[in-house]
BAMITI-449390 format. One record per residue: z negated, x negated, y of N, C-alpha, C, O in turn. Coordinates in pm, whole numbers, padded with zeros to 5 digits, always signed. Atoms other than C-alpha are relative to their C-alpha. Layout:
# residues N
ZXYZXYZXYZXY/...
***
This chain:
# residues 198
+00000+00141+00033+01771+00485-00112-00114-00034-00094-00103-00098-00199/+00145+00008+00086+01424+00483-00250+00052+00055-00140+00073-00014-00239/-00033-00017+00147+01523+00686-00526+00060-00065-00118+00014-00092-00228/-00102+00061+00031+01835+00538-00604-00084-00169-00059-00044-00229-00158/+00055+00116+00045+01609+00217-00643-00109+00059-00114-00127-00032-00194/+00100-00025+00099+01346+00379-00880+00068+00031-00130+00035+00003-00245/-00110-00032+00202+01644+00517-01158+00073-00196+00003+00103-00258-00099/-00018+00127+00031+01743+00159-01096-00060-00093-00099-00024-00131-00211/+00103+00075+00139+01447-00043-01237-00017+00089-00121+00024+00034-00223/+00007-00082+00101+01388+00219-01472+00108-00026-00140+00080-00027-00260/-00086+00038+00051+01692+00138-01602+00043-00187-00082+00100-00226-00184/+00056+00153+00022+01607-00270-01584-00111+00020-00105-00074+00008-00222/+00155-00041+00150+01263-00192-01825+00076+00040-00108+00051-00021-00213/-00014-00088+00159+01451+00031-02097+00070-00094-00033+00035-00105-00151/-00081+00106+00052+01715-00287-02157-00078-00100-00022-00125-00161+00074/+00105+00175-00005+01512-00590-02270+00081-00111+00027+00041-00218+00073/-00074+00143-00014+01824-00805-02272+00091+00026+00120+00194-00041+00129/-00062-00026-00119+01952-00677-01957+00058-00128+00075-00036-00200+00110/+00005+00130-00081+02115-00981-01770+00095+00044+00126+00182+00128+00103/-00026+00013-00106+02217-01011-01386+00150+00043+00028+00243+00028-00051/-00134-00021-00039+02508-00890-01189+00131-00090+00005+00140-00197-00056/-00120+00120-00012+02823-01067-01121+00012-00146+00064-00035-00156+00178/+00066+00115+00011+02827-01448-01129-00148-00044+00007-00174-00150+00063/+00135+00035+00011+02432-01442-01194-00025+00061-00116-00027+00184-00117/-00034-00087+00142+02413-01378-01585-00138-00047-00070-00152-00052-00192/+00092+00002+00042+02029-01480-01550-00097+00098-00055-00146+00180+00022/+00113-00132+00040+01788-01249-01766-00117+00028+00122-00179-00056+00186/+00114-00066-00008+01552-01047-01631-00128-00019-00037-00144-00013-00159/+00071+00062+00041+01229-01154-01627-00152+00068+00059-00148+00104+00177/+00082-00031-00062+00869-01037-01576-00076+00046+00137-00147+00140+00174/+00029+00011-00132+00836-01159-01235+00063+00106+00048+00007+00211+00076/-00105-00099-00022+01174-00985-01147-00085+00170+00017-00070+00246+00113/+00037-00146+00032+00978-00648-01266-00094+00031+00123-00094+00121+00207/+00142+00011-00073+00676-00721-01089+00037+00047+00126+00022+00166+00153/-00024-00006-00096+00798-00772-00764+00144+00126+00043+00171+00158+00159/-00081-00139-00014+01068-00475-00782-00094+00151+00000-00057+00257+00052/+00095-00084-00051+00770-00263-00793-00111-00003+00092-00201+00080+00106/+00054+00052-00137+00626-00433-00500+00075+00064+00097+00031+00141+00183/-00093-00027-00102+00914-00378-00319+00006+00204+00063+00041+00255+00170/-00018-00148+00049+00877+00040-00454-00145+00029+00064-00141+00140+00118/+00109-00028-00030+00478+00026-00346-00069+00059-00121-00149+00152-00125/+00040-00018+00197+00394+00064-00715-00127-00094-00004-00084-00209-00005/+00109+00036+00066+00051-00065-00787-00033+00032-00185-00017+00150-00215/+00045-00041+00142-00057-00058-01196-00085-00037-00020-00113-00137+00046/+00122+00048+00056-00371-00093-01377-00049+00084-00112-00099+00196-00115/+00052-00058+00154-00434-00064-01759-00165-00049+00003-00227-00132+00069/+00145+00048+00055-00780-00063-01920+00040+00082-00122+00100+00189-00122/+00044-00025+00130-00841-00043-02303-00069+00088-00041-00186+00080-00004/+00155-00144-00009-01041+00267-02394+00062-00018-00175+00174+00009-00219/+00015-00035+00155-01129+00221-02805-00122+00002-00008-00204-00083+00027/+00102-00069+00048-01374+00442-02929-00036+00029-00138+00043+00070-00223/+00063+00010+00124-01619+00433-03212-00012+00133-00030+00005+00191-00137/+00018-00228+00026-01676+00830-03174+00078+00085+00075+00181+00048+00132/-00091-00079-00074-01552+01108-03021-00050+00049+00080-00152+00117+00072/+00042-00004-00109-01560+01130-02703+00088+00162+00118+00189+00218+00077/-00083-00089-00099-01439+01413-02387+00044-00131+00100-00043-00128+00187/-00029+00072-00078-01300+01128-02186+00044+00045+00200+00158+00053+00246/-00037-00071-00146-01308+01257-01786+00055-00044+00064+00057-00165+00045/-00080+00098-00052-01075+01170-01529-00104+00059+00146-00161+00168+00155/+00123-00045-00164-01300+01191-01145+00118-00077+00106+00172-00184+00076/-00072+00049-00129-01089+01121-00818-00068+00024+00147-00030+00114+00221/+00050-00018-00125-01299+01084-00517+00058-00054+00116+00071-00176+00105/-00067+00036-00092-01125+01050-00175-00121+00027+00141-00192+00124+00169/+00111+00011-00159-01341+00951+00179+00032-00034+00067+00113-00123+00043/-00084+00009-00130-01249+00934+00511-00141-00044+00097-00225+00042+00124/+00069+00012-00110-01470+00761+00757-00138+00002-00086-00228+00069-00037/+00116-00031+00064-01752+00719+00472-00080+00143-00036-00194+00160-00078/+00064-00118+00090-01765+01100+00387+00092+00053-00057+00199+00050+00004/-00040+00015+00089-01635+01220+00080+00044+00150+00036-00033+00243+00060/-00082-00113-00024-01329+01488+00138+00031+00102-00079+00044+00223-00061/-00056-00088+00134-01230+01575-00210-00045-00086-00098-00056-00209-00099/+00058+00050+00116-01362+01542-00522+00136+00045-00134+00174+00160-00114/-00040-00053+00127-01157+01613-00833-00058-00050-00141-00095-00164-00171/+00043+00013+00141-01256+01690-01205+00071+00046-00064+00097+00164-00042/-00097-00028+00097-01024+01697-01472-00081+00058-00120-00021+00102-00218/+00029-00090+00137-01272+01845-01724-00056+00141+00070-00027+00253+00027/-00007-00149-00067-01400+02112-01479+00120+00077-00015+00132+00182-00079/-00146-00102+00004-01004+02201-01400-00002+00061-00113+00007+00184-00116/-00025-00014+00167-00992+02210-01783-00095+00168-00033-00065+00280-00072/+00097-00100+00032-01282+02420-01814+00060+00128+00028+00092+00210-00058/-00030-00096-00090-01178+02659-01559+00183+00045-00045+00239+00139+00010/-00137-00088+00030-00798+02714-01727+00093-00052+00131+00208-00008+00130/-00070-00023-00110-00673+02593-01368+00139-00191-00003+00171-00266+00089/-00053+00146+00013-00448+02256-01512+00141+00074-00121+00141+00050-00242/-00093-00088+00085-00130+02487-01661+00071-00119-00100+00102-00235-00074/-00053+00145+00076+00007+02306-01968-00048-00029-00083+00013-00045-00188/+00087+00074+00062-00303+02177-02099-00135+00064-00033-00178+00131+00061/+00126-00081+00038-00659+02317-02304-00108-00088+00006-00090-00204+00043/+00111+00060-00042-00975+02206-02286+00002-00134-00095-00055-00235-00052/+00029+00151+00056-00930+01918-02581+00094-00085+00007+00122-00167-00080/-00103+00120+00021-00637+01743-02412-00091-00131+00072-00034-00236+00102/+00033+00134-00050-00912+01501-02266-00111-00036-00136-00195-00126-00125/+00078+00057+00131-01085+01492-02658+00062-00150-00048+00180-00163-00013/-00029+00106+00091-01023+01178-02833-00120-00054-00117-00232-00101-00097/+00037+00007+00098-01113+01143-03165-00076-00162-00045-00064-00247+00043/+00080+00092+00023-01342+00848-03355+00116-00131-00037+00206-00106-00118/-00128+00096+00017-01108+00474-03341+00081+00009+00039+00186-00038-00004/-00107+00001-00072-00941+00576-03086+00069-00144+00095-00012-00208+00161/+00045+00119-00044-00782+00275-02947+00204+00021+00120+00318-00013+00088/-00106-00059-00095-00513+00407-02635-00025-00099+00141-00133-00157+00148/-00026+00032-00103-00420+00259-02289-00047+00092+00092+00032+00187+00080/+00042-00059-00147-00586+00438-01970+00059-00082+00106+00026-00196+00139/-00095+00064-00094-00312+00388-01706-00018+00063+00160-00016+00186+00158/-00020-00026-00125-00320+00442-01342+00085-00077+00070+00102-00196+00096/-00161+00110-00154-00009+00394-01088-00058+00076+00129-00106+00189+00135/+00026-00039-00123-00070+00405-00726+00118-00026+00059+00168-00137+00038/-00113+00043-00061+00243+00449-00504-00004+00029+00106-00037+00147+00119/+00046+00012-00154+00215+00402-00127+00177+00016+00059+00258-00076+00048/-00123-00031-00074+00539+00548+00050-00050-00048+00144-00120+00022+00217/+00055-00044-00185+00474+00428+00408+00124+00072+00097+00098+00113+00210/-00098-00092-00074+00785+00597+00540-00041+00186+00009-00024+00268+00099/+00078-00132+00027+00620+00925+00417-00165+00014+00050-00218+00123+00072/+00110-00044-00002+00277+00856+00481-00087+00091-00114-00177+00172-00093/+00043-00061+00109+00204+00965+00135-00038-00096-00149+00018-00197-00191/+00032+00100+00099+00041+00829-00157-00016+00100-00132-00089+00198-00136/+00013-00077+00074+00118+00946-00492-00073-00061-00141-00017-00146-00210/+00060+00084+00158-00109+00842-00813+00001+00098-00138-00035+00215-00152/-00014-00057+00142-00049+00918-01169-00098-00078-00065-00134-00192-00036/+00109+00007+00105-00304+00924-01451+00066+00019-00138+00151+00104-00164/-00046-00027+00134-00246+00871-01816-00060-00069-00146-00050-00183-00189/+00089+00075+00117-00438+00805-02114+00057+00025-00117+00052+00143-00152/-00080+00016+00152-00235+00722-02474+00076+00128+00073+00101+00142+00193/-00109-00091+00013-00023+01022-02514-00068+00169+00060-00007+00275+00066/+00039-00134-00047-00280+01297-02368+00027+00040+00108+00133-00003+00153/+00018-00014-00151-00344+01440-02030+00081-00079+00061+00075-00196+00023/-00065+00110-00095-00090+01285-01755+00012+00108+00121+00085+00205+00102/-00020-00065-00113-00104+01449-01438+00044-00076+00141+00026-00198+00141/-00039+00072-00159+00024+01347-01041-00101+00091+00121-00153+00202+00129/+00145-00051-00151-00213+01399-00711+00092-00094+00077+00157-00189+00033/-00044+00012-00128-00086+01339-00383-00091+00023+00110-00171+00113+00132/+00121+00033-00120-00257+01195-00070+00083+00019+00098+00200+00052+00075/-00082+00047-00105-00144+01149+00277-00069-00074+00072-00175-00020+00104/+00047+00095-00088-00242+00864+00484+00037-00006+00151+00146+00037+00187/-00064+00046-00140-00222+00764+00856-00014-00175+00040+00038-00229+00137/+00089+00097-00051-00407+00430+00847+00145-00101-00012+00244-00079-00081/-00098+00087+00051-00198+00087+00908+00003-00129-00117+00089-00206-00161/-00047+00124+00077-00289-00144+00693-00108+00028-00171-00226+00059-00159/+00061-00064+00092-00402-00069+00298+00025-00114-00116+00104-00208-00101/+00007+00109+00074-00490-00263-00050-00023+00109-00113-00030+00228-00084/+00050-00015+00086-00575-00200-00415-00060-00076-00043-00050-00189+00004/+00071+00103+00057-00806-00350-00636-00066+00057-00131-00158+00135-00107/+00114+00000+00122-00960-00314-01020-00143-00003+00027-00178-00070+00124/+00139-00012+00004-01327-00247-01063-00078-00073-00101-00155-00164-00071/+00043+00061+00124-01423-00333-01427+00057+00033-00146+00144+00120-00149/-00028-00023+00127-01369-00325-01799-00051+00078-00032-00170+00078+00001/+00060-00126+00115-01430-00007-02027-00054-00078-00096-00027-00183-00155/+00057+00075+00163-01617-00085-02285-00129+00176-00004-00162+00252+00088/+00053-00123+00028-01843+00211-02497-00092+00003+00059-00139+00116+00045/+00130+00006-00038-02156+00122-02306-00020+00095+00138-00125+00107+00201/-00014-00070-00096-02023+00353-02043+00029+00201-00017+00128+00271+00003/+00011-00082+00058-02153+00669-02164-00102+00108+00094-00213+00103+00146/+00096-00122-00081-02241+00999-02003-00042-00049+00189-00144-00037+00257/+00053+00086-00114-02205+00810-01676+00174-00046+00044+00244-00120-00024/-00115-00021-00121-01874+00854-01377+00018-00223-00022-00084-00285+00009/-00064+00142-00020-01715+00435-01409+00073-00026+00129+00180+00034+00116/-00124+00077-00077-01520+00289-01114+00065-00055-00070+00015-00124-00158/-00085+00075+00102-01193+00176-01264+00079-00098+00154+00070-00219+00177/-00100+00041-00089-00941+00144-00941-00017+00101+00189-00023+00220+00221/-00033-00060-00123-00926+00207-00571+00072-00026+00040+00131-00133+00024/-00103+00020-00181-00718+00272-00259-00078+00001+00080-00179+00071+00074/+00095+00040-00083-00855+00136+00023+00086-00071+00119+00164-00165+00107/-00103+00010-00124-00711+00141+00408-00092-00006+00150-00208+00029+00171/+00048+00008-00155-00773+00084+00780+00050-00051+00105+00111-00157+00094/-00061-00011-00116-00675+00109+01135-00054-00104+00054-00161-00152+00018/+00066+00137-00091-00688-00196+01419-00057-00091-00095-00174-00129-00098/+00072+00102+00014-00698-00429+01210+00143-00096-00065+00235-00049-00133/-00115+00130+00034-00453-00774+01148+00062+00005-00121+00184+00013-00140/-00038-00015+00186-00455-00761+00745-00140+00045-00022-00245+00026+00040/+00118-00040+00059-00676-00601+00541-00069-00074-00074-00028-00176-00130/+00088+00140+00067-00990-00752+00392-00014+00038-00132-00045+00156-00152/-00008-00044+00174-00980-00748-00014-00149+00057-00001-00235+00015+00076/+00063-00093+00006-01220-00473-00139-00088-00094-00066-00053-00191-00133/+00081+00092+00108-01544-00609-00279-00041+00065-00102-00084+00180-00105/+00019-00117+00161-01589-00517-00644-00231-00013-00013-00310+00053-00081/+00135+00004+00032-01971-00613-00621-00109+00088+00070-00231+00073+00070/+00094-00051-00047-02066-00343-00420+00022+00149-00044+00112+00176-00124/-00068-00160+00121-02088+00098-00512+00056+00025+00071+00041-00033+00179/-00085-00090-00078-01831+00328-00380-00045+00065+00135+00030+00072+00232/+00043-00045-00132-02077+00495-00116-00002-00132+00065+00010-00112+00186/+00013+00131-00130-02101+00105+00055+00125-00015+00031+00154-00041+00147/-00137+00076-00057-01724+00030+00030+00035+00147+00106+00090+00136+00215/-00109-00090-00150-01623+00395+00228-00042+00003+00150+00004+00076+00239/+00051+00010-00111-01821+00285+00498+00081-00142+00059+00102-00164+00178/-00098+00135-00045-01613-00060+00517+00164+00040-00014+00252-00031-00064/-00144-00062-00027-01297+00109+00559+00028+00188+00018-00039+00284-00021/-00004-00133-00033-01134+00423+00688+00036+00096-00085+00028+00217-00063/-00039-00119+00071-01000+00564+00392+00013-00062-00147+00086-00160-00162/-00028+00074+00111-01034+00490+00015-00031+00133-00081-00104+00229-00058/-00011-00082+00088-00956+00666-00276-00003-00071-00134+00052-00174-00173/+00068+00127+00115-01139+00585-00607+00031+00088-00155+00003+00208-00157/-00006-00046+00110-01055+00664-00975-00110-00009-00079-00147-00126-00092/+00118+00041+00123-01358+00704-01241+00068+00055-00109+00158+00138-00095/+00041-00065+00107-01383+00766-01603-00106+00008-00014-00189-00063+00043/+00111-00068+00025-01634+00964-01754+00025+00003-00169+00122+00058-00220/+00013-00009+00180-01726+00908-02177-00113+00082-00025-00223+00029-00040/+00046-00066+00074-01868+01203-02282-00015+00055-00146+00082+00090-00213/+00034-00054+00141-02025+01316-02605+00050+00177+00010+00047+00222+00124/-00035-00115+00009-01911+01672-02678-00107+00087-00095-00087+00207-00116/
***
């Protein structure tokens, strides 16, 4: 069923003038989108990445459980190391005026207990990571804007962020660092970039 609903919208996006089933011959409309990937557990979040120079752009995925930090991932280490099949060490280069989309989707199956997030910056690097959760109740939330001043130095862009016994969850606070928020919840998983000089 799930599936069957994901080649669905998919199918709603690639038509722009798509209009409604039988006797409802209203277009399709933003909202419509929005909330069909609500319904899917689809989270999105663009940020702007244009660059004056050329940069190694890093992707960092830190995941913590109970305020200690389980897994780390580095997409220019993998790189380094040959262990990311597919891809060489300058698919995270980007050249001087670069001016591309840095995308992250977060998708929360709770029938699975699995959370799958994709990474994707302009047309380079796109890879999928897979979590598994137990907790009941979970959120996302944005961090901040890219901008070049974030140089040689791990960014918060986007987390996942979950926890047990509790009514609704409390929205993540962006004003505090990543080691304070995994201590205010049982399980969060945080995206950085990294703008390196090469």
């Amino acid at each position: 069923m799930r599936k069957h609903l994901i080649y669905f919208l998919i199918g709603l996006i690639s038509i722009v003038g798509y209009s409604q089933g039988l006797n409802n011959q209203q277009q399709i409309d933003s909202v419509d989108i929005k909330n069909s990937f609500s319904l899917l557990g689809i989270e999105i979040f663009k940020f702007p990445v244009n660059t004056k120079e050329e940069y190694n752009i890093n992707y960092i995925i830190e995941e913590y459980k109970n305020g200690i930090l389980k897994r780390e991932i580095n997409y220019l280490n993998l790189l380094k190391k040959k262990k990311l099949p597919g891809y060489v060490l300058n698919s995270l280069l980007v050249k001087s005026n670069f001016n591309k989309w840095f995308r992250i989707y977060f998708k929360t199956e709770d029938d699975k207990k699995n959370i799958q997030l994709l990474l994707q910056l302009g047309d380079n690097l796109k890879n999928k990571l897979d979590f598994s959760f137990d907790e009941e109740k979970y959120g996302t939330r944005a961090f901040a804007v890219l901008d070049n001043k974030i140089v040689n130095k791990k960014a918060p862009l986007a987390i996942w962020y979950a926890k047990n016994n509790v009514k609704a969850i409390e929205h993540c606070p962006g004003d505090k660092t990543v080691e304070e928020i995994s201590l205010l919840y049982d399980h969060i998983i945080v995206v950085y970039i990294e703008l390196i000089k090469p």
